[in-house]
C-alpha positions as CSV (number, residue, x, y, z in Angstrom):
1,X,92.5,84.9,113.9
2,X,95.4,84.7,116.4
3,X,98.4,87.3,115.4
4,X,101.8,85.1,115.4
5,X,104.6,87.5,114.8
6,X,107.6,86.3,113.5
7,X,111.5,88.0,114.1
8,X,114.7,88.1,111.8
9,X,117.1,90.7,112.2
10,X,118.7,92.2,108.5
11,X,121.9,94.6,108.6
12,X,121.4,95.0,112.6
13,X,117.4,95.5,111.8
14,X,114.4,94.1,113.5
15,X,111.9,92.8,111.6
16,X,108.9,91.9,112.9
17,X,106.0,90.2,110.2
18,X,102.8,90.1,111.8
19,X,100.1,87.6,111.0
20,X,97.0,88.2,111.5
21,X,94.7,90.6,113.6
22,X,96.2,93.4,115.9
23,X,94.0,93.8,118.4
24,X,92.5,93.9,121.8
25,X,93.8,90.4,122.2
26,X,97.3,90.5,120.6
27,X,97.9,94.3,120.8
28,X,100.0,93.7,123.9
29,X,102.4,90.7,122.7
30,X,103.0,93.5,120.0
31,X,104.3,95.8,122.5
32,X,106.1,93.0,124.7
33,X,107.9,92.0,121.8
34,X,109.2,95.4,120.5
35,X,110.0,96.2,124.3
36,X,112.1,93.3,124.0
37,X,113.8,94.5,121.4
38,X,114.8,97.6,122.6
39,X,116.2,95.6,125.5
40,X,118.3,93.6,123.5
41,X,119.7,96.8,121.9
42,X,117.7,96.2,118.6
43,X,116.5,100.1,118.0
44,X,115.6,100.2,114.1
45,X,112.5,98.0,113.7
46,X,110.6,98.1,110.9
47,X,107.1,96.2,111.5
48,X,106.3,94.1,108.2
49,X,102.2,94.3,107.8
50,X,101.9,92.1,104.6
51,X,100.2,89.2,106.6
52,X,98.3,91.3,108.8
53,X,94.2,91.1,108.4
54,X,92.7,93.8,110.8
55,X,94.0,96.3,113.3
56,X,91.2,97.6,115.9
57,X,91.7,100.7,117.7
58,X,93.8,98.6,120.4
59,X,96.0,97.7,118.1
60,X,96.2,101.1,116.7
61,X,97.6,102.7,119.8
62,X,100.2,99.7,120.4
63,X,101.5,100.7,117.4
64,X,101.5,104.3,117.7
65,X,102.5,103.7,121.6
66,X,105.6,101.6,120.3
67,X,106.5,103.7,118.1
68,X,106.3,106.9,120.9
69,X,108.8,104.4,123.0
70,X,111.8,103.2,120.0
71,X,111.8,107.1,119.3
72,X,112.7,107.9,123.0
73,X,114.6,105.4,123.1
74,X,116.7,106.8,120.3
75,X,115.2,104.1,117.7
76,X,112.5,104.5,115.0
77,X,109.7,101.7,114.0
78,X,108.9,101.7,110.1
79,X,105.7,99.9,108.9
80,X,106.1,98.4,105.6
81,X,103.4,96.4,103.0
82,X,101.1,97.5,104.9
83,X,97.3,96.5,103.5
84,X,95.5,99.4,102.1
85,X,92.3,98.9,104.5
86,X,95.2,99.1,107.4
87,X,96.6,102.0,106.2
88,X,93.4,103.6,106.0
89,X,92.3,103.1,109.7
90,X,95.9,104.3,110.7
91,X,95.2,107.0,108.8
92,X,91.9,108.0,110.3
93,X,93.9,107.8,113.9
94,X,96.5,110.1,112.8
95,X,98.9,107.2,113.1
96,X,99.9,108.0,109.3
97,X,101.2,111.5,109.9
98,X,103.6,110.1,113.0
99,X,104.8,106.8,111.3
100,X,106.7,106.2,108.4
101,X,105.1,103.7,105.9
102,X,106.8,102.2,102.7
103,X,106.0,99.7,100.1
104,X,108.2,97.1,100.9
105,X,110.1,95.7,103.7
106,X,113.2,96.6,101.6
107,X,112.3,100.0,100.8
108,X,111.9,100.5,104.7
109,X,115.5,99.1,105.4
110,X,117.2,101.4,103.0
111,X,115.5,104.5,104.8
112,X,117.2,103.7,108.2
């Protein structure tokens, strides 16, 4: 499945609702896009995960890579509704010890 990602920005906050697979193929538009944002000035993203289907171990270190940039950038990235079967594989990376995951998109918002 090709990963579409799609922006809105909330109380000066980037969200970005993946669909589909991140991976080998689409890992990279991940990053792109979030260096993007950071260009534009947009340092609190939270990455919305309700619509994603699969993340490989590509897509695992965009993420985690991402996240390593926003923070020395003086931002943070947030992951929200992320699928359990995601939240397991970014927990067998260590990915869940470094990024912040909550419930909701909302519940992410409020924590900035």
């Amino acid at each position: 499945m090709i990963m579409e990602i799609e922006r809105r920005t909330e109380n000066k906050i980037e969200i970005l609702r993946v669909n589909g697979a991140i991976d080998f193929s689409s890992s990279r538009l991940l990053e792109d896009l979030i260096k993007s944002s950071i260009a534009e000035g947009k340092m609190s993203i939270v990455l919305d995960l309700a619509e994603a289907s699969d993340v490989d171990s590509l897509g695992v270190a965009s993420i985690i890579k991402s996240h390593s940039l926003l923070r020395k950038s003086g931002g943070d990235l947030k992951l929200a509704a992320t699928p359990a079967d995601i939240v397991f594989v970014l927990r067998q990376a260590g990915a869940g010890t470094l990024i912040t995951m909550f419930p909701t998109v909302e519940a992410a918002i409020t924590d900035f």
